[in-house]
C-alpha positions in Angstrom: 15.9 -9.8 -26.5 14.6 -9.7 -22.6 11.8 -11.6 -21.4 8.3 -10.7 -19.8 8.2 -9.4 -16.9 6.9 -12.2 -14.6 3.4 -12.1 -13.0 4.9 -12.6 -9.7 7.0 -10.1 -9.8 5.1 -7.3 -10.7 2.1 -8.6 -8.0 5.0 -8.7 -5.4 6.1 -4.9 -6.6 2.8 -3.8 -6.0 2.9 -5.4 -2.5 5.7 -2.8 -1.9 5.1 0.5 -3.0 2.8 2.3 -1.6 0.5 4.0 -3.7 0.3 7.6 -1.9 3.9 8.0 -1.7 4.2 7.5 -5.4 1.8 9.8 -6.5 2.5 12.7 -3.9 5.7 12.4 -4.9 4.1 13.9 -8.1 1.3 16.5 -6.7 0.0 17.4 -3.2 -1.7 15.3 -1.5 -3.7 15.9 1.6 -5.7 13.7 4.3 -9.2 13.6 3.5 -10.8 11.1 6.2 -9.7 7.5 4.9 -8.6 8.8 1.9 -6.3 11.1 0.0 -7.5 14.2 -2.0 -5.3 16.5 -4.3 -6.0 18.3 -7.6 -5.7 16.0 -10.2 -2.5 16.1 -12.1 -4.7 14.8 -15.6 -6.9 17.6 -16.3 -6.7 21.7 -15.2 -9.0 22.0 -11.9 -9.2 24.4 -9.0 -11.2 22.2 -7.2 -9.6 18.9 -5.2 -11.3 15.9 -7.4 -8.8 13.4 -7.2 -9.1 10.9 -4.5 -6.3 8.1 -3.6 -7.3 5.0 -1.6 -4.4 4.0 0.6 -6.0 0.8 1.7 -6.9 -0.7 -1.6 -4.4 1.2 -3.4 -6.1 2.9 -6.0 -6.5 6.6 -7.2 -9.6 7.7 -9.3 -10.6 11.1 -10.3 -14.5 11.9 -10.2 -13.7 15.2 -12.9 -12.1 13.4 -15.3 -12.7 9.4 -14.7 -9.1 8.9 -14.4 -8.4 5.7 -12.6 -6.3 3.1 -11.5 -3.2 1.4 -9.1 0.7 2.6 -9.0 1.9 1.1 -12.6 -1.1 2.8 -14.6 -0.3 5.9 -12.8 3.1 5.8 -13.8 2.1 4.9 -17.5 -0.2 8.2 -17.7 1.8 10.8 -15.3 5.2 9.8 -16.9 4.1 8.3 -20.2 5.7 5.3 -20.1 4.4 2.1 -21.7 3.7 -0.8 -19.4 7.6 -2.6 -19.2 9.1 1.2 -18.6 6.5 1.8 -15.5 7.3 -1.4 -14.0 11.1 -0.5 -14.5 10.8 3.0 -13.0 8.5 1.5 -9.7 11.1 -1.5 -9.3 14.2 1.6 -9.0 12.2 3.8 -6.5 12.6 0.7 -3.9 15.6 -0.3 -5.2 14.3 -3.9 -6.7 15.4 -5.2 -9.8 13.3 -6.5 -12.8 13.6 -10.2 -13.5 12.3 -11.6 -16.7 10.4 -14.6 -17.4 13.4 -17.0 -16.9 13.3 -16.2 -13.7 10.6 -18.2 -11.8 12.5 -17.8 -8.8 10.2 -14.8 -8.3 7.0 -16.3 -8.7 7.8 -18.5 -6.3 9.7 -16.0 -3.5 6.0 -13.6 -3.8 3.8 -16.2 -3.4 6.2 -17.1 -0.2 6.0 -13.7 0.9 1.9 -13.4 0.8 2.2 -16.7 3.2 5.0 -15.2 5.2 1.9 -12.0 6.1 -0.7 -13.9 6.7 1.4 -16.2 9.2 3.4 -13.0 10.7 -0.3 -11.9 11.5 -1.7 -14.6 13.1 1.3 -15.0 15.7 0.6 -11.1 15.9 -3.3 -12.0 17.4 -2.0 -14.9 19.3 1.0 -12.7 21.3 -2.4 -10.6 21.4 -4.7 -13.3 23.2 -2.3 -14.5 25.2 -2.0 -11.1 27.1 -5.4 -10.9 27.5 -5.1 -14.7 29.2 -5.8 -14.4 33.1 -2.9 -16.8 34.3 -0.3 -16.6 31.6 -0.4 -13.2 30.7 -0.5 -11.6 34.2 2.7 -10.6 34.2 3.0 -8.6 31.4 -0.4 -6.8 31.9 1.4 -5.5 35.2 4.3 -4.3 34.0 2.3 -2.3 31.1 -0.2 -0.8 34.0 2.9 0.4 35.8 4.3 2.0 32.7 0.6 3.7 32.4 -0.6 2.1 29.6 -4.0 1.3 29.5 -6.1 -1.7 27.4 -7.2 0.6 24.7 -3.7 1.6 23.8 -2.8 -1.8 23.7 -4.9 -3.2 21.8 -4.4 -0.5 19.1 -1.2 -1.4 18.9 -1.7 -5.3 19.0 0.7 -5.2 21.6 1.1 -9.2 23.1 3.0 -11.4 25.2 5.2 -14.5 24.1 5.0 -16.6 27.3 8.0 -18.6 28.5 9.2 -21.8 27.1 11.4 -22.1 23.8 8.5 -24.2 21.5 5.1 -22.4 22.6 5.3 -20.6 19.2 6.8 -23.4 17.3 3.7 -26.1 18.7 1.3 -23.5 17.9 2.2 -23.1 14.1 5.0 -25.5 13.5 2.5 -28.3 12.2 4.2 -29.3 8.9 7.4 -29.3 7.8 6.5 -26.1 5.1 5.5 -24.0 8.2 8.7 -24.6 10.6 10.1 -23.0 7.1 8.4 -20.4 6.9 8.7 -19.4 10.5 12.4 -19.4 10.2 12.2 -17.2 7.3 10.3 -14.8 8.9 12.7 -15.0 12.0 10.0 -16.1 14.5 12.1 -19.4 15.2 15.8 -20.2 15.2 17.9 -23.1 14.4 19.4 -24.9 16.6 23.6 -26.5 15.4 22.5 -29.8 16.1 19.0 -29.5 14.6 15.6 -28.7 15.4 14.4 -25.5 16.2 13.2 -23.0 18.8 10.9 -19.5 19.4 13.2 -16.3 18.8 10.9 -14.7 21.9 10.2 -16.0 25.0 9.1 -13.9 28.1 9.0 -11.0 26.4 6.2 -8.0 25.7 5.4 -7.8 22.4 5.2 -5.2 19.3 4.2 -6.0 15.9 6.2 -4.0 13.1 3.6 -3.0 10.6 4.8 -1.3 7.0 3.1 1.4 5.5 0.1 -1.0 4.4 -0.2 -2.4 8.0 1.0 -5.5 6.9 2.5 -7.3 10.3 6.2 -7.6 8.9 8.4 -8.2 12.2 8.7 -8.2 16.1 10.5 -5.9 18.9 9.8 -8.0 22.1 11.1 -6.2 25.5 12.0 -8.3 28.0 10.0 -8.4 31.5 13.5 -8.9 33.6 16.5 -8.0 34.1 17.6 -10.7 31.1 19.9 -9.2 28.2 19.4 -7.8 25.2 16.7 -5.9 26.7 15.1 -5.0 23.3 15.3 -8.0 20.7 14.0 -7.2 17.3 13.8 -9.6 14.6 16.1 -9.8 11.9 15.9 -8.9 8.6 13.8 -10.8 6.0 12.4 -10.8 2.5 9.7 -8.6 4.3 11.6 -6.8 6.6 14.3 -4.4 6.4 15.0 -1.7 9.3 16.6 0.7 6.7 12.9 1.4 5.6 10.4 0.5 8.1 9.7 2.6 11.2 7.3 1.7 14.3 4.1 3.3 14.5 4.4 5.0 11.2 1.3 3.3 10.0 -0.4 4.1 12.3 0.7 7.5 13.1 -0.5 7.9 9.3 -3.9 5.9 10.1 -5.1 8.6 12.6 -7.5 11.0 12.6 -5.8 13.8 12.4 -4.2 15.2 10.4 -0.5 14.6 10.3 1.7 17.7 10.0 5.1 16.6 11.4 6.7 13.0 12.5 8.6 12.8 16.0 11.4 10.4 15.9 11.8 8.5 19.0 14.2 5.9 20.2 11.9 3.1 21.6 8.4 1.6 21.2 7.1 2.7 24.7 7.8 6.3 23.9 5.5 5.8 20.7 2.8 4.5 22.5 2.9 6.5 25.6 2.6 10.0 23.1 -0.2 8.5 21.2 -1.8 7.5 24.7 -1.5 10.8 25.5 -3.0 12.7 22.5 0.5 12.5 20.2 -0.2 10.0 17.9 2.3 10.8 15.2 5.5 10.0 17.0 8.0 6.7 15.3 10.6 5.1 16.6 13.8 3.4 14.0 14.2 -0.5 14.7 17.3 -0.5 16.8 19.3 1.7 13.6 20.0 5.0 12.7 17.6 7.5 11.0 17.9 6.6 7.5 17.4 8.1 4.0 14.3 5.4 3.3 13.0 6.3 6.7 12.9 10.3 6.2 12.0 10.3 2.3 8.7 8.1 3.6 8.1 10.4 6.6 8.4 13.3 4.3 5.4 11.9 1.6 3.4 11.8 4.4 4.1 15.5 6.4 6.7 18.4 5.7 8.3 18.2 9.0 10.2 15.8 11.2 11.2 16.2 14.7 13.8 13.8 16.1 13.6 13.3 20.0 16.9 12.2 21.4 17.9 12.3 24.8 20.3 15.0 25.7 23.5 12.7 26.6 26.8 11.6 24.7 24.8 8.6 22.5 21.8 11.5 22.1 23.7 13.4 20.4 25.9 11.0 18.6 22.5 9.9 17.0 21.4 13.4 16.3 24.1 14.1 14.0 24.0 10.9 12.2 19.9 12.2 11.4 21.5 15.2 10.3 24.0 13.5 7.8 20.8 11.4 6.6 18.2 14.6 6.4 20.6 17.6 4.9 20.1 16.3 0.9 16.9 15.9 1.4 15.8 19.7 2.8 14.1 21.1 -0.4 12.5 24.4 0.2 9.4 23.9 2.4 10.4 21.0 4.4 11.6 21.1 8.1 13.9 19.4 10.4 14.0 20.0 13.9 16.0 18.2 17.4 14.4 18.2 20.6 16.7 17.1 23.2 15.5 16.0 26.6 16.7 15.9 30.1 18.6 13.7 31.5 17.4 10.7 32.5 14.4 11.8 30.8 12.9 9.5 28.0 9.3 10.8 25.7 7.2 7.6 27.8 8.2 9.5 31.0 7.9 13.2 30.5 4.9 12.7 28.6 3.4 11.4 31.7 4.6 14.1 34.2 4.0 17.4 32.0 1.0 16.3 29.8 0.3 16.5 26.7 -0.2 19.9 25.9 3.3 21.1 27.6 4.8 17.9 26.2 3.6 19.3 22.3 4.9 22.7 23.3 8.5 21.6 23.6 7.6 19.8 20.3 6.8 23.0 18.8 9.9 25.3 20.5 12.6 22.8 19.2 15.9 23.8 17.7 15.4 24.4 14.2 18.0 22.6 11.8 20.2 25.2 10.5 20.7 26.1 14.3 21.8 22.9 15.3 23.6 22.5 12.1 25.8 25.3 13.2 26.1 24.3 16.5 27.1 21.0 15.8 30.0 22.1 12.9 31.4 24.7 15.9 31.6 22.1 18.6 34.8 22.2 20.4 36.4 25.5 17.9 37.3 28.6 19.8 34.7 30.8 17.2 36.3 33.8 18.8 39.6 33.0 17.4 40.3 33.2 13.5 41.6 30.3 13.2 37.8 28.3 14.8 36.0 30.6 12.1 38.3 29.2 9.3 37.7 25.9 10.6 34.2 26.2 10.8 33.5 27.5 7.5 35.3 24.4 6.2 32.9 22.2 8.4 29.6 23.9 7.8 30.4 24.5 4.1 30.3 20.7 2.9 27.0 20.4 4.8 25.2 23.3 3.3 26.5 22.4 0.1 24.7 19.1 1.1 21.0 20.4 1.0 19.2 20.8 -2.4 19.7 24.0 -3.9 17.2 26.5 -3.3 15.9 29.4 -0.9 17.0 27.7 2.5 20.5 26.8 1.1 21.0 30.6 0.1 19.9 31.9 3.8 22.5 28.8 5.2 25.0 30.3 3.1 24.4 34.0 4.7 24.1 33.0 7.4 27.4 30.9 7.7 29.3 34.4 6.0 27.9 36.6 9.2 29.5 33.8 11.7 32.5 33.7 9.9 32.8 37.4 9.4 34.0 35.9 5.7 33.0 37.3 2.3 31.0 35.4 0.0 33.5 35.2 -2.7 35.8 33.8 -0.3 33.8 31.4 1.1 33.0 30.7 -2.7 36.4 30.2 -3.2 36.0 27.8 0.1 34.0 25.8 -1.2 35.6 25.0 -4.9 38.2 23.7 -3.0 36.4 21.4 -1.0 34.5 20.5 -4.0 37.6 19.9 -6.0 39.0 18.0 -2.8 36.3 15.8 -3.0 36.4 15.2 -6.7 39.6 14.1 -6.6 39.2 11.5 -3.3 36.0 10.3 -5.4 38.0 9.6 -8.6 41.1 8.4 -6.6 38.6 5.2 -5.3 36.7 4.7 -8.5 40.2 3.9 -10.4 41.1 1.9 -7.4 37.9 -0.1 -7.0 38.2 -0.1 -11.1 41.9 -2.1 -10.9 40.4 -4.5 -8.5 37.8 -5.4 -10.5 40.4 -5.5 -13.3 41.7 -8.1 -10.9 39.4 -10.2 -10.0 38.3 -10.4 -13.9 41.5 -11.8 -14.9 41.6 -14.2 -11.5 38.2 -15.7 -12.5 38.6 -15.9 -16.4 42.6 -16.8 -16.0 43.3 -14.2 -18.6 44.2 -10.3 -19.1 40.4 -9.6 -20.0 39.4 -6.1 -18.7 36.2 -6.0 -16.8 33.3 -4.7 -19.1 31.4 -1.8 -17.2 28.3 -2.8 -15.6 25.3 -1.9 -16.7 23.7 1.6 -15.7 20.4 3.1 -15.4 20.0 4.2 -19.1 20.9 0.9 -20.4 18.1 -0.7 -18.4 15.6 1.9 -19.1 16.7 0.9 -22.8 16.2 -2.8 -22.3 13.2 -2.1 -21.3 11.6 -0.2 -24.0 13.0 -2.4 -26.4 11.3 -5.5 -24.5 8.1 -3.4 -25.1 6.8 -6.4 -27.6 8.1 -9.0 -25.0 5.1 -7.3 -22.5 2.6 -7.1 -25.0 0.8 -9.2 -22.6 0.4 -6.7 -20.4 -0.5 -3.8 -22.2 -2.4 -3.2 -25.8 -1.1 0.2 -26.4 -3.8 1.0 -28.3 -6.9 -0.6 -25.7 -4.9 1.6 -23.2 -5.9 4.8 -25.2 -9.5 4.1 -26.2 -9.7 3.4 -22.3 -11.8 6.3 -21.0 -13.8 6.4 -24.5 -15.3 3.1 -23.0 -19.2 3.5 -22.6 -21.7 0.8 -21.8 -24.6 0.2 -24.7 -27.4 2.7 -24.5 -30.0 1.2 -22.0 -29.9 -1.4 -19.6 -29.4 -4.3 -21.4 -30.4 -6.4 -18.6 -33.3 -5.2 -17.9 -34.2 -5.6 -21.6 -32.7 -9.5 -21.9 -35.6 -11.2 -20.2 -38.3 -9.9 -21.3 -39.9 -12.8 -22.3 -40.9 -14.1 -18.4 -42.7 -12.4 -15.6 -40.5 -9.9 -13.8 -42.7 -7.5 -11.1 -39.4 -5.9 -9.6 -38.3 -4.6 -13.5 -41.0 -5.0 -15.8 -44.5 -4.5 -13.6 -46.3 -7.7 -16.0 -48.7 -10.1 -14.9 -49.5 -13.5 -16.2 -52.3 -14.0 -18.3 -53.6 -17.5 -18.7 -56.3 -17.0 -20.8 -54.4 -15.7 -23.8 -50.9 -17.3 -22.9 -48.7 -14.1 -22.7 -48.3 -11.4 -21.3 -50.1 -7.9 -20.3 -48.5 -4.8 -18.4 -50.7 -4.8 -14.9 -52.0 -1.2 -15.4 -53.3 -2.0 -18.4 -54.3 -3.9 -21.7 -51.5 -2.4 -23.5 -49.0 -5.0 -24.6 -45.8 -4.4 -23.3 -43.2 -2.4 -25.6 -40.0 -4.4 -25.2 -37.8 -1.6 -27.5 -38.4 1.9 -25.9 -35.8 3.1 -27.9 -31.9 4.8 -26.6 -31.7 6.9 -24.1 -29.9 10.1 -24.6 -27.0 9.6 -22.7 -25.9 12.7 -20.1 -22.6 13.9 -19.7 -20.7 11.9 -16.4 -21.5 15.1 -14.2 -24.9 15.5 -15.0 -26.5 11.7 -14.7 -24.7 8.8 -13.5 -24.1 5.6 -15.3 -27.4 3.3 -15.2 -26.6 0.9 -12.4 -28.2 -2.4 -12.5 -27.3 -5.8 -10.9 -24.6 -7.3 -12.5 -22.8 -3.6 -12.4 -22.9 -3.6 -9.0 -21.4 -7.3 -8.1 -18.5 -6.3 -10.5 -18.0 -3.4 -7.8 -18.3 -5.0 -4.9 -15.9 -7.5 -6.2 -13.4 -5.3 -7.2 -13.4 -3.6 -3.7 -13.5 -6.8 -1.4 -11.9 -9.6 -4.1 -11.8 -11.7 -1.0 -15.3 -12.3 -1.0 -15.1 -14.7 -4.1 -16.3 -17.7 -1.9 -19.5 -16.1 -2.0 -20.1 -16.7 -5.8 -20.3 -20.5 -6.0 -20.5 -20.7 -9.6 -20.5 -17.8 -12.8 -22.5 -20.2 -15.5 -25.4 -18.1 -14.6 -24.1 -15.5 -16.3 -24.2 -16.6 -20.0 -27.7 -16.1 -19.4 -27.2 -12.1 -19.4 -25.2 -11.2 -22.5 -23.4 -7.7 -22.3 -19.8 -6.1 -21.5 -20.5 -6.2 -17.8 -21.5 -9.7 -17.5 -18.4 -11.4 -19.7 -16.1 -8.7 -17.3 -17.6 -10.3 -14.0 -17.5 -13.5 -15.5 -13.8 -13.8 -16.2 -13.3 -11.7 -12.6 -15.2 -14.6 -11.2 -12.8 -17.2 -13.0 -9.8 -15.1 -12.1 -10.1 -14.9 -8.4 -11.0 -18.9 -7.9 -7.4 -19.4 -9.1 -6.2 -16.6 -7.0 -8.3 -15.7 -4.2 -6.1 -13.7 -2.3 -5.5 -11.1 -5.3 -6.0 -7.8 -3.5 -7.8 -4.7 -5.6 -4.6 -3.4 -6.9 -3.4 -6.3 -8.8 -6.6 -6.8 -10.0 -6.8 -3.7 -11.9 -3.5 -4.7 -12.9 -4.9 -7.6 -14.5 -7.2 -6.1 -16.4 -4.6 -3.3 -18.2 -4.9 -2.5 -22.3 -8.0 -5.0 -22.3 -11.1 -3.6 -23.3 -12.8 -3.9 -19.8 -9.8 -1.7 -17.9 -12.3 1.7 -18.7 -15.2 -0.1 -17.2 -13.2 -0.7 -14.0 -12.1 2.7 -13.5 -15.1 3.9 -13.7 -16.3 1.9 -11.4 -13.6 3.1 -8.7 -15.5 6.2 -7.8 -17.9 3.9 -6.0 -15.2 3.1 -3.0 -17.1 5.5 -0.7 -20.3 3.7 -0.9 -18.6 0.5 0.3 -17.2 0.3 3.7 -17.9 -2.9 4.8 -16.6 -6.4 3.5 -19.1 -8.3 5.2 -21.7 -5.9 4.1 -20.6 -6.2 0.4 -20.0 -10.4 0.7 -24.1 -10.5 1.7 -25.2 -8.2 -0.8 -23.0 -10.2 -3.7 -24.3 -13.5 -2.9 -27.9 -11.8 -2.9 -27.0 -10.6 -6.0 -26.4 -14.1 -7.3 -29.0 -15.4 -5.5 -31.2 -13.2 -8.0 -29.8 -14.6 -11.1 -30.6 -17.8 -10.2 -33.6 -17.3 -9.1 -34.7 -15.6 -12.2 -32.5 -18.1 -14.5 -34.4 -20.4 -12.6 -38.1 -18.4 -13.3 -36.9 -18.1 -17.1 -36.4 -21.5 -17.9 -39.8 -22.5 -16.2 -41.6 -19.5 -17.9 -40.2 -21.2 -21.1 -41.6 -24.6 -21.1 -45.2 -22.6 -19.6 -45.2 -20.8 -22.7 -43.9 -23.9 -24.8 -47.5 -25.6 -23.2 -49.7 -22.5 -23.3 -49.3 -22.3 -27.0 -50.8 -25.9 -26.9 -54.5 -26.0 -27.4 -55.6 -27.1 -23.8 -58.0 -29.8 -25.5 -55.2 -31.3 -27.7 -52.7 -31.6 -24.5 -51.8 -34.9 -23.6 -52.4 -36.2 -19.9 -48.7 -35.9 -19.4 -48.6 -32.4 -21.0 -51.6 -31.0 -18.8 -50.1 -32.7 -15.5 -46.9 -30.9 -16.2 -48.9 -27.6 -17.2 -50.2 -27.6 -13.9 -47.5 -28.3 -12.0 -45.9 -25.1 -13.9 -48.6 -23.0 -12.9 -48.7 -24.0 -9.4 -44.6 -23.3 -9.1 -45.0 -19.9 -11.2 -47.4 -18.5 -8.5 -45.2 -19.2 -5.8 -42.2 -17.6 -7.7 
C-alpha cells in the first residue's frame, strides 16, 4: 500500500500552482483591484461574492464562508478526498507524487525556498549596482538611449552585472553550500579544472519572475558588440522556458484590466510598451510559444496577440504559435498575428507612432482563421484545382485541430467556400486524413512497443515482455486506496463539520479575568476599603455572567472580535511576522478555541518561519480549527500592510502580558486584602504596600 504524501512535497506543489489559474479554470474570474472576484461556484448567487487572493493564495466567499488555498479547493469543487486533490494539482503541472520514502523531496523544496530567496537578492544587487555612479554608468546610458526612463526600470528590477568573472561569486559565494546553490540556479558556472565563475558579466539585466513574482532566472543583454547577444539562464528546478514568460507577472499585476496578452520576441519590446501605456505585452525566453505559455495567458485574458516581425524567421515563428494555439481555441477565445515592418521591432515603433496608433494596429490584427488560411495556401496556385485540393488537405487537419464547437463549424464553411468543395466531400476528406493518421499513430506505438520489448529482455537477460506502464487511472486509484495512508492530512469527517464551526457564545476573554481590575473591558475600580471590587458608575457589584447572546446570522452581525482573534489574523496573513511573538506561554492564561489555535500557530511557525499563508491553511486541514481559519480569511482586505500588522501583533502580546502580569499581582493583593490589616505581619503589610503602590501605576 503507497505511502503519505510527504510534507515537502505538497508545500513545494503549492509553491507552483497558482491559485487563480486553478480555480478560473473552474468559473470566471475577473480583476477586482488586488484581488479576484467571480460568483461563487459553492452556493447559487447573482451577485460576485467570491474573492481569490493571488498574493497569499487563498479564495474565501463572504456569502457562503467558503474558504481556503488550491488543495481544499480541489477537495470541495471536485470532491476529492485530500490524497486525490493532491494527485489531480501534481498532473495539471505535470509533477509526480512521491510518497513518504521519498525524502529526496523534502529536501529538493526546502532547496528550492533557498534557491528564491538567493535568486532575489542577486536581483536587488544587479539592481543597486545600476543605480551606482561609477560602475553602472554604462548601462544607464545605453537604457536612456533606448528611451527608457528610471521608473520603468525600476519596475522591472532591471540591473547591471558589472565586469569581472567572480563579482557575483565574492558577493554571495561565502560558504561552500552557497557556491552550490548558485550553480544550481545557474548564476555561476563550473569551470573543467575546478572552481567557478559568474554566468553574466557586462551585461544589462532582467529578472524572470513566475506568476507569483518569485525571481526564478536571468536574460542579461550584452552592452557590445560581444556574442550571444541575449544570454538567458538555463533551466533549473525553478525555471523552465516551456512555462514561464517575461513580464507576465507583471502584465497581470497592473491596474488595468487585462483583456488580451501581446507576444513579443525580446525584453526591451516588453518594457518599451508598458513605458508607453501597454503594459500587458510578454515575451518567450529565447523558445517558441508553447502550450504551458498560452493555457497560462489564457486564465488570465481571452485573447492573445503575437507580435512577430514580418521577415522569413517572423513568420517561421508565427506558425509554430499557430501549431501550439489551434487545440486550445474553444469558443470565446482569440488569437490574432500582428506583423511588423521590416526592420521594425515593438521597442521602436512604439516610440515613433505612440501609443495610441501603436494599440490600434493591436486592435486591426489578422484574426486567426485568416492567417490560418493564408498560411495552409502559401505557395498553391488556389486558382487551379489541383491548389484547392491541396489546400483542403492542409487546412483540414488544422481545423480538425481546434476544440469542437461554434468557431470550428464557421472554419469548416468557410474552408468549403475556398475550396468550392461540398461538405460531404470534405467530410469524406477528412476520414481519410483521420484514418491516415490512426494508422501512422499505431504504426509507432507497436514499434516503440518492440523496443521496449527489447530493451526488457536486454536488461533482465530473458524473453520477459515489458509490463505496460502505469496510466492515469491506475494512479488516480493508488491514490484513493492510500486514502488511510493520508489520514494525516485530512479527517474526513472534521472536514465536513468545518463551516458548522462557531465560537462559544460571548467573549470568553473578556469574561476569563474578571477577577482583576480591567478599565479598557470591564469599567471597575479598586476598592480598598472592602477588598473587591465595584463597577465605577455605581455600587452595584459587578455581574460576571450576563448570560448568551443571541447569536445573528453571518450577514447580519459579525463574529465578536476580540484580541486574541485578531493576532490569529494577522498571523495568518503576514506568517512572517512570527519574530514578533517572543514567547506563546501567555496564552494558557486565556482558555478558549482561539487561544490553543494561535498557540499551536505560534509553535508551528518557530519551526518553520518562512511558511507562507497557503501552506498554513494547509496545515490546519480536517482539524477542528480549519472553520475558524476560513472564517477568518474574509479579513484580508483590512490588512494591507506587514509592517502595520507585525506592530499591531506584538502590541497585542504586549497586552497579555501586561494583563497576565496585572492578574498575578491582583491575586496576591486580594490574597492580602482578605487579611485583617491588624493581624498582617510586618512582612505581609510591607508587601501589601508595595502591591498597592505597583496596582496604581498599572
Amino acid at each position: 500500500m503507497a505511502g503519505r504524501i510527504p510534507q515537502g512535497f505538497i508545500d513545494d506543489l503549492l509553491e507552483r500552482v497558482d491559485i487563480v489559474e486553478v480555480i478560473d479554470a473552474r468559473t470566471v474570474l475577473k480583476k477586482a483591484g488586488r484581488n479576484y472576484k467571480g460568483l461563487c461556484p459553492f452556493h447559487d448567487e447573482k451577485t460576485p461574492s467570491f474573492s481569490v487572493n493571488a498574493d497569499k493564495q487563498f479564495y474565501y466567499c463572504f456569502g457562503c464562508g467558503a474558504g481556503g488555498n488550491a488543495v481544499s479547493f480541489m477537495m470541495d469543487y471536485e470532491r476529492l478526498d485530500f490524497p486525490q486533490a493532491v494527485e489531480a494539482l501534481a498532473a495539471s503541472i505535470s509533477m509526480q507524487v512521491p510518497r513518504e520514502e521519498d525524502t529526496a523531496v523534502s529536501i529538493a523544496a526546502s532547496a528550492n525556498k533557498a534557491l528564491y530567496a538567493l535568486l532575489e537578492k542577486c536581483a536587488e544587487w544587479f539592481h543597486q549596482n545600476l543605480r551606482l555612479e561609477a560602475g553602472g554608468q554604462p548601462a544607464v546610458d545605453y537604457l536612456k538611449g533606448r528611451g527608457l526612463d528610471g521608473q520603468t526600470a525600476s519596475n522591472f528590477q532591471i540591473g547591471y552585472a558589472p565586469p569581472g568573472w567572480d563579482n557575483l561569486l565574492k558577493k554571495f559565494g561565502d560558504t561552500p553550500d552557497q557556491v552550490k546553490l548558485l550553480i544550481e540556479g545557474g548564476m555561476l558556472i563550473e569551470k573543467d579544472g575546478g572552481g567557478c565563475y559568474d554566468r553574466f558579466r557586462e551585461r544589462i539585466m532582467f529578472p524572470i519572475r513566475d506568476h507569483r513574482g518569485r525571481v526564478v532566472a536571468f536574460g542579461g543583454r550584452v552592452l557590445g558588440d560581444d556574442k550571444p547577444k541575449y544570454l538567458n539562464s538555463p533551466e533549473t528546478s525553478v525555471f523552465s522556458k516551456s512555462r514561464e514568460l517575461y513580464g507576465y507577472f507583471e502584465a497581470r499585476k497592473s491596474k488595468q484590466a487585462v483583456e488580451r496578452i501581446v507576444v513579443v520576441e525580446g525584453y526591451m519590446d516588453v518594457v518599451a510598451l508598458a513605458q508607453a501605456g501597454i503594459p500587458y505585452g510578454t515575451a518567450t525566453l529565447g523558445t517558441a510559444t508553447s502550450s504551458s505559455h498560452l493555457e497560462r495567458i489564457f486564465r488570465l485574458c481571452p485573447e492573445v496577440v503575437f507580435c512577430f516581425d514580418g521577415d522569413k524567421a517572423g513568420r517561421a515563428a508565427a506558425n509554430r504559435a499557430l501549431e501550439s494555439v489551434l487545440p486550445l481555441m474553444r469558443d470565446g477565445l482569440q488569437a490574432r498575428f500582428l506583423f511588423l515592418p521590416d526592420g521594425e521591432d515593438p521597442d521602436t515603433l512604439v516610440r515613433q507612432v505612440g501609443a495610441d496608433r501603436f494599440e490600434h494596429q493591436i486592435e486591426s490584427a489578422q484574426p486567426l482563421s485568416e492567417y490560418l488560411f493564408e498560411h495552409a495556401a502559401d505557395g498553391l496556385d488556389i486558382s487551379s484545382m489541383d491548389g484547392r485540393a491541396r489546400l483542403s488537405t492542409l487546412a483540414l487537419p488544422m481545423i480538425d485541430s481546434i476544440p469542437a464547437g461554434v468557431f470550428q463549424s464557421l472554419l469548416h464553411k468557410e474552408l468549403a467556400t475556398r475550396t468550392g468543395l461540398e461538405a460531404e466531400t470534405l467530410e469524406q476528406i477528412r476520414l481519410q486524413a483521420k484514418q491516415s493518421q490512426q494508422q501512422e499513430q499505431q504504426r509507432k506505438q507497436q514499434q516503440d512497443r518492440r523496443a521496449e520489448q527489447r530493451y526488457q529482455q536486454q536488461r533482465d537477460g530473458s524473453t520477459a515482455t515489458s509490463q505496460p506502464k502505469q496510466g492515469a487511472d491506475n494512479t488516480s486509484t493508488a491514490a484513493i486506496e492510500g486514502a488511510d495512508e493520508a489520514i494525516g492530512y485530512l479527517n474526513a469527517e472534521q472536514a465536513n463539520d468545518y463551516n458548522n464551526y462557531q465560537l462559544p457564545d460571548g467573549d470568553p476573554y473578556a469574561d476569563a479575568h474578571n477577577s482583576y481590575r480591567d478599565d479598557d473591558y470591564t469599567g471597575r475600580s479598586y476598592n480598598n476599603s472592602s477588598g473587591g471590587y465595584r463597577r465605577k458608575d455605581g455600587d452595584k457589584p459587578w455581574k460576571k455572567d450576563r448570560g448568551p447572546k443571541q447569536r445573528a446570522p453571518r450577514s447580519e452581525l459579525p463574529q465578536p472580535r476580540c484580541k486574541i482573534q485578531q493576532a490569529i489574523t494577522l498571523l495568518l496573513f503576514y506568517p512572517i511576522n512570527i519574530d514578533a511573538i517572543h514567547s506563546a506561554e501567555v496564552l494558557d492564561q486565556h482558555p478558549g478555541p482561539d487561544s490553543l489555535l494561535l498557540k499551536e500557530m505560534v509553535e508551528f511557525l518557530k519551526k518553520q518561519p518562512d511558511t507562507p499563508t497557503y501552506t498554513l491553511l494547509g496545515n490546519w486541514i480536517g482539524t477542528e480549527h480549519y472553520g475558524r481559519l476560513q472564517q477568518l480569511l474574509k479579513d484580508d482586505q483590512l490588512i494591507t500592510d506587514q509592517l502595520g500588522a507585525r506592530e499591531e501583533l506584538a502590541d497585542i502580546f504586549a497586552f497579555l502580558d501586561k494583563r497576565q502580569s496585572r492578574s498575578q499581582l491582583e491575586e496576591e493583593l486580594n490574597q492580602l486584602a482578605a487579611i485583617p490589616f491588624n493581624e498582617m505581619s510586618r512582612e505581609q503589610k510591607q508587601r501589601y504596600g508595595e502591591l498597592l503602590l505597583t496596582h496604581s501605576k498599572h
